[in-house]
C-alpha positions as CSV (number, residue, x, y, z in Angstrom):
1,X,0.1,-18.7,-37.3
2,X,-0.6,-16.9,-34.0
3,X,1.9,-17.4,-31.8
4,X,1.0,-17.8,-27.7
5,X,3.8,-16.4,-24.9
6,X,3.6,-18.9,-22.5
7,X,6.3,-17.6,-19.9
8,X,5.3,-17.3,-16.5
9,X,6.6,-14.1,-14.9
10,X,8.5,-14.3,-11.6
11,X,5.3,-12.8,-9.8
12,X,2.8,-15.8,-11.4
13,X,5.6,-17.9,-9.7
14,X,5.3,-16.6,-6.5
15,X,1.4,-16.3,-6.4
16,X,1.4,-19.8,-7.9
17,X,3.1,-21.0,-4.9
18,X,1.3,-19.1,-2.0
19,X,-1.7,-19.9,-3.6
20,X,-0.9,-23.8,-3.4
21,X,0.6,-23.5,0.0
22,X,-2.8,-21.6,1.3
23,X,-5.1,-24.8,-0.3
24,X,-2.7,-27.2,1.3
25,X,-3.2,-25.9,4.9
26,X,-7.5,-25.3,3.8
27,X,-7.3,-29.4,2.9
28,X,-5.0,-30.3,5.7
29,X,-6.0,-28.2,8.8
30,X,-9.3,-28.3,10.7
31,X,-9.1,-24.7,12.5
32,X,-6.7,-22.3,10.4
33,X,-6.6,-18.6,10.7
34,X,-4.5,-15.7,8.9
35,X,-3.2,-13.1,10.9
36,X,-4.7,-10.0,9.5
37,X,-3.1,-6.5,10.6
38,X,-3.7,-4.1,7.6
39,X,-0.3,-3.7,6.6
40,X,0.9,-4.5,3.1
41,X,2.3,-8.2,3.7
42,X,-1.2,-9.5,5.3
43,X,-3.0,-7.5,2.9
44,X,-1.3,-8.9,0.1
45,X,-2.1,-12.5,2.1
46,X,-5.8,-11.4,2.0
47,X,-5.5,-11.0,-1.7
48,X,-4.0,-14.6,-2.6
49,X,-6.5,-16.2,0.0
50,X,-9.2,-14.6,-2.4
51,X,-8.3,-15.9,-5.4
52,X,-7.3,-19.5,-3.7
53,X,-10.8,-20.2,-2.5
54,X,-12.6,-17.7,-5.1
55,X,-15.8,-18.2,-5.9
56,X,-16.0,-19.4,-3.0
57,X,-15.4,-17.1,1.0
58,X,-12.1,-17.4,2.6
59,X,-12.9,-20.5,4.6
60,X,-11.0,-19.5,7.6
61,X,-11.3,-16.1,10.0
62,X,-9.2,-13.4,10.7
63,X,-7.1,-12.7,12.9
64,X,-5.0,-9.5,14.6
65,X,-3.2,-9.1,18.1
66,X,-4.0,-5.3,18.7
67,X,-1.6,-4.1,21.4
68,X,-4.1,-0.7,21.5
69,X,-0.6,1.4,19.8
70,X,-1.1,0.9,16.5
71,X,-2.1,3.5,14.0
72,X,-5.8,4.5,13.6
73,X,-5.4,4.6,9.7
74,X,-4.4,0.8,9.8
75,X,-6.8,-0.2,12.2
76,X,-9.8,1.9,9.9
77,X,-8.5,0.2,7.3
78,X,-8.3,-3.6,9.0
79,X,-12.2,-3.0,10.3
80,X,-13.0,-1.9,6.8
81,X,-11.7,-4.3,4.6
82,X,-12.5,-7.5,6.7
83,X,-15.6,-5.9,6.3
84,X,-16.1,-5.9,2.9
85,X,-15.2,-9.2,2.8
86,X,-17.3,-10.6,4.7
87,X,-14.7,-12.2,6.8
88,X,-14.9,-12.7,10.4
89,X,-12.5,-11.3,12.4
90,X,-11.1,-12.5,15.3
91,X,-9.2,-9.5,17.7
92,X,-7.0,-10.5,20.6
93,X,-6.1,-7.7,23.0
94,X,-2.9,-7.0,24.9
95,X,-4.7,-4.6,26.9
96,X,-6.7,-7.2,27.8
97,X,-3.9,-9.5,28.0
98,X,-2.6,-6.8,30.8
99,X,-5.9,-6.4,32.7
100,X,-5.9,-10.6,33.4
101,X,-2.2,-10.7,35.1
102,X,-1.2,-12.4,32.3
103,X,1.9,-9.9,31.5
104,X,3.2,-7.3,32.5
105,X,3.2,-3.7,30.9
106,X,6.8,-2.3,30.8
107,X,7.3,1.0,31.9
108,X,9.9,4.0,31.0
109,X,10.5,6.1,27.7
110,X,11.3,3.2,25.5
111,X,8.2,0.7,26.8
112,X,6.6,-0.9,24.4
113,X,3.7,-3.4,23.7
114,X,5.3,-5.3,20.9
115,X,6.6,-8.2,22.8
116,X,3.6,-8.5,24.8
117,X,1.9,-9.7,21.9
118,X,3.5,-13.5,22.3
119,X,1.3,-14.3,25.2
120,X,-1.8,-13.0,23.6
121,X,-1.4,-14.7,20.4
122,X,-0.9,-17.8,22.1
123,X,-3.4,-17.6,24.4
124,X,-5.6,-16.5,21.3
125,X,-4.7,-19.7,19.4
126,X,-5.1,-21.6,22.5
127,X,-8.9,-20.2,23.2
128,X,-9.7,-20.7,19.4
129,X,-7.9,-24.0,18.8
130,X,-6.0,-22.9,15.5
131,X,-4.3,-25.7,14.4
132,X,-2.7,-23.8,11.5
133,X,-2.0,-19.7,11.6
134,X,-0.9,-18.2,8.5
135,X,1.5,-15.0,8.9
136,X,3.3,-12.6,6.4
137,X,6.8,-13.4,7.5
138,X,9.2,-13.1,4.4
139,X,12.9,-14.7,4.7
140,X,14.4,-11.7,3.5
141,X,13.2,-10.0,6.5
142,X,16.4,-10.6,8.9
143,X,18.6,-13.0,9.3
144,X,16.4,-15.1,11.5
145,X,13.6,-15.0,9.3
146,X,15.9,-16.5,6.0
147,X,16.2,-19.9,8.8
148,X,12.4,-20.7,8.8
149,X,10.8,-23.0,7.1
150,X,7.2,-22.3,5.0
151,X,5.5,-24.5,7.3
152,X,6.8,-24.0,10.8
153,X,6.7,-26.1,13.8
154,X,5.6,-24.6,17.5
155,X,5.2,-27.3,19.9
156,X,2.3,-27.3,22.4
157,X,4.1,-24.2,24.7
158,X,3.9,-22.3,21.1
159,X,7.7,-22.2,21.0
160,X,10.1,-23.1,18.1
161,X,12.8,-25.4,18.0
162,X,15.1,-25.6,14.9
163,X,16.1,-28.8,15.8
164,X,12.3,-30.3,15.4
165,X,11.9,-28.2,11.8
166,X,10.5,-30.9,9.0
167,X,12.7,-31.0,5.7
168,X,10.3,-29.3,2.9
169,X,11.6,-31.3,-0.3
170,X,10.1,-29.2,-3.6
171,X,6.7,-28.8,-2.4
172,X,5.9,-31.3,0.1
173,X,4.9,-30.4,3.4
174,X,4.6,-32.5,6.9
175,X,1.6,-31.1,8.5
176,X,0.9,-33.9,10.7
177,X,0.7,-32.4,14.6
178,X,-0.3,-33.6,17.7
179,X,-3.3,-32.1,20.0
180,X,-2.1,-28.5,21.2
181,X,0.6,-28.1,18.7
182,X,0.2,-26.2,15.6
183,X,2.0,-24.6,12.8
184,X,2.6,-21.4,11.7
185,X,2.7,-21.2,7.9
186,X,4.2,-18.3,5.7
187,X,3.1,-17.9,2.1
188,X,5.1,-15.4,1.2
189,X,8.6,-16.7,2.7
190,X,9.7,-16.4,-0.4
191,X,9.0,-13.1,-1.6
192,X,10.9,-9.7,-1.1
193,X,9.6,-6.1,-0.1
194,X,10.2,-5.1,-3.6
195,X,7.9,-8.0,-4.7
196,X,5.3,-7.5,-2.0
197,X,5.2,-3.6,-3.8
198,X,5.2,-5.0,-7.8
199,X,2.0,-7.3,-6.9
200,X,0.5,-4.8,-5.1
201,X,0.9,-2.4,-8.6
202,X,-0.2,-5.0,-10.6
203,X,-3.1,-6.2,-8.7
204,X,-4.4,-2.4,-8.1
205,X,-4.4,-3.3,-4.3
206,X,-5.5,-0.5,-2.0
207,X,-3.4,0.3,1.5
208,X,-3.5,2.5,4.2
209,X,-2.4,6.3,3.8
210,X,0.5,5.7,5.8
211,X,2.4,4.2,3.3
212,X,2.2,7.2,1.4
213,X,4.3,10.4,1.7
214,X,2.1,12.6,4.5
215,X,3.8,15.2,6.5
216,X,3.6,14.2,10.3
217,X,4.9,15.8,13.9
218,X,8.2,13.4,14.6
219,X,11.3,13.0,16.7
220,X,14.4,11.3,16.2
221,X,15.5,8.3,18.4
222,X,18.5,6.1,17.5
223,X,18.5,7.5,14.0
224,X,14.7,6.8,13.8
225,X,11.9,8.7,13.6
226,X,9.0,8.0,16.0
227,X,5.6,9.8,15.5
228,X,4.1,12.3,18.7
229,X,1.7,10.2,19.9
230,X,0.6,9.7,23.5
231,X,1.7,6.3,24.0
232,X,5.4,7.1,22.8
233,X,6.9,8.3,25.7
234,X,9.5,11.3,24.6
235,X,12.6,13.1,26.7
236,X,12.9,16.7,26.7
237,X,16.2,15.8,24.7
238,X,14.0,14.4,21.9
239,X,11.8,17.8,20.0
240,X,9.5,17.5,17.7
241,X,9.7,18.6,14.6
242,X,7.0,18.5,11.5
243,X,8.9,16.2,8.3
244,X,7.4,14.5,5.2
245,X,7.5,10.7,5.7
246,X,6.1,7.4,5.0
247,X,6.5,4.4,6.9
248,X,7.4,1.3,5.2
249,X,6.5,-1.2,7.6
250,X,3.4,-0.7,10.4
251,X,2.8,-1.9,13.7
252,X,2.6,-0.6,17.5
253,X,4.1,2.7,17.1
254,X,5.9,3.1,20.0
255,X,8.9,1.0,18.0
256,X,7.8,1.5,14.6
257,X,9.6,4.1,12.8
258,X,8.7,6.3,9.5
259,X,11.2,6.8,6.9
260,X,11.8,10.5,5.1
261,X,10.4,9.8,1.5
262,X,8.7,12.2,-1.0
263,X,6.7,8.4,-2.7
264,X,3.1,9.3,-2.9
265,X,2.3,6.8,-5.5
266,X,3.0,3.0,-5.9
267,X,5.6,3.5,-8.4
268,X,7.6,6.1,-6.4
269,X,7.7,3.6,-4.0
270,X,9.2,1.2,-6.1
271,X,11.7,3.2,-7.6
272,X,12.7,4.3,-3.6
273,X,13.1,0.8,-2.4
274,X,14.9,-0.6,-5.6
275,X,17.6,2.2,-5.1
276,X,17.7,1.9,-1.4
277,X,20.5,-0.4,1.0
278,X,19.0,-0.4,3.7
279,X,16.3,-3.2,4.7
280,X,13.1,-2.8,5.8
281,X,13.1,-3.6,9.4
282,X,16.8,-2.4,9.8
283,X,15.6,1.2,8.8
284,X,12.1,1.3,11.1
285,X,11.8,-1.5,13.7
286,X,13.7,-0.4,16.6
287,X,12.6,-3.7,18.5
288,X,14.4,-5.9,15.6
289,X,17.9,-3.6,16.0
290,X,18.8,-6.9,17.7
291,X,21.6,-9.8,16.9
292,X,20.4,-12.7,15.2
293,X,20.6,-14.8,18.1
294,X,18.6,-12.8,20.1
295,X,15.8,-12.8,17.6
296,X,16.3,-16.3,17.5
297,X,15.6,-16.3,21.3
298,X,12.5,-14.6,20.9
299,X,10.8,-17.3,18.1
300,X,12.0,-19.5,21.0
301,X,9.0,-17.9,23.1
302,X,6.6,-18.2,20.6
303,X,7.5,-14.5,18.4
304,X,5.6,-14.4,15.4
């Protein structure tokens, strides 16, 4: 008699779950959005929203808060495949952001853009009138991140509380909100980098070149290393120098840093980050070098 394997791998698990969780908010929500980047975690969000709602298009748009420092290879590859998708895409500007008063633009070598990005999202999700915006946030992220619930509170100021976090018992979630108050919801909260990289093998998902080995001008700031670029400010104390790197996270590069690595192909990739101690924003964010309770702080604002 044939027999049938009916285990469910720990990925099936995973996508399983995201893939309720996504459904839930579609049924539940009136204006969702997913915050779509082109790095590996939203890309791997894309993917699950596909297959949720397949045959069917994703019923909800797209959405990235470009602070104009991000890396043309992401953004090429954002337009791209939003594109092919047929996906509308939403983009909210810092620069724009700037030009309206509404913050400030911080000056000196280590400025950056990153935080700037609180007051355009929520102004973004305050023009659109999300009620639900999904993000790639995983718990094992930092220390902060491990606190936060799949479905996530913001009251009507966009800010979190802990205190008003709902219990999520199995998988039951309260989405019930009142006018101006939303939730941001994270699919993959309980996935790792490494599993992010295993679904992205088994799926055959493409990514941007920049997660690949590439050799690239860099210099070295607080044991990081930041690419030449015209809107990373760098001391005469800081030369450049030509290395072969990838970066394992993306964002604005003036605090995202690449990572020395000979991985040119998914697999080399895997094999790096299974043998490596260091985590993922530990070793390239210099923006999340912070204590937990300052990160906590900055969810407080509104922080993704």
């Amino acid at each position: 008699m044939l027999q049938r394997d009916y285990t469910t791998s720990q990925l099936d698990v995973l996508e399983a779950e995201a893939i309720h969780i996504m459904r839930e908010v579609a049924a539940e929500f009136e204006r969702p959005c997913l915050l779509f980047s082109g790095g590996k975690d939203s890309i791997v969000m894309l993917r699950i929203a596909e297959k949720a709602f397949w045959p069917a298009a994703i019923p909800f748009p797209l959405m990235h808060v470009d602070t104009g420092h991000n890396f043309d290879e992401v953004i090429d590859f954002r337009d791209r495949r939003s594109a092919e998708l047929g996906a509308r895409l939403i983009v909210a500007s810092v620069q724009d952001s700037i030009d309206a008063g509404r913050v400030v633009e911080e000056t000196g070598r280590r400025a950056s853009r990153n935080r700037l990005q609180t007051t355009t999202l929520l102004d973004a999700i305050e023009e659109h009138e999300f009620d639900a915006v999904f993000g790639g946030a995983r718990r094992d992220e930092e220390k902060a991140r491990a606190k936060e619930r799949v479905f996530s509170f913001r009251d009507d100021f966009g800010q979190w509380d802990p205190k008003n976090q709902r219990p999520e018992l199995w998988n039951l979630y309260n989405s019930r909100i009142r006018k101006g108050e939303h939730i941001r919801v994270f699919p993959l909260s309980n996935w790792t980098e490494l599993d992010v990289w295993d679904y992205i093998r088994r799926e055959g998902i493409e990514i941007p070149s920049i997660y690949f080995a590439h050799t690239r001008k860099v210099f070295e700031r607080d044991g990081m290393l930041l690419p030449d670029s015209e809107v990373v400010q760098r001391g005469d104390d800081e030369p450049l120098f030509e290395a072969v790197v990838r970066y394992r996270t993306v964002g604005d590069m003036t605090c995202t840093g690449a990572v020395q690595s000979t991985a040119a192909t998914v697999e080399e990739i895997i094999e790096e980050i299974a043998a490596t101690r260091i985590t993922e924003r530990g070793a390239t964010r210099a923006d999340d070098r912070a204590s937990e309770a300052a990160m906590e702080d900055r969810k407080r604002e509104g922080y993704f």
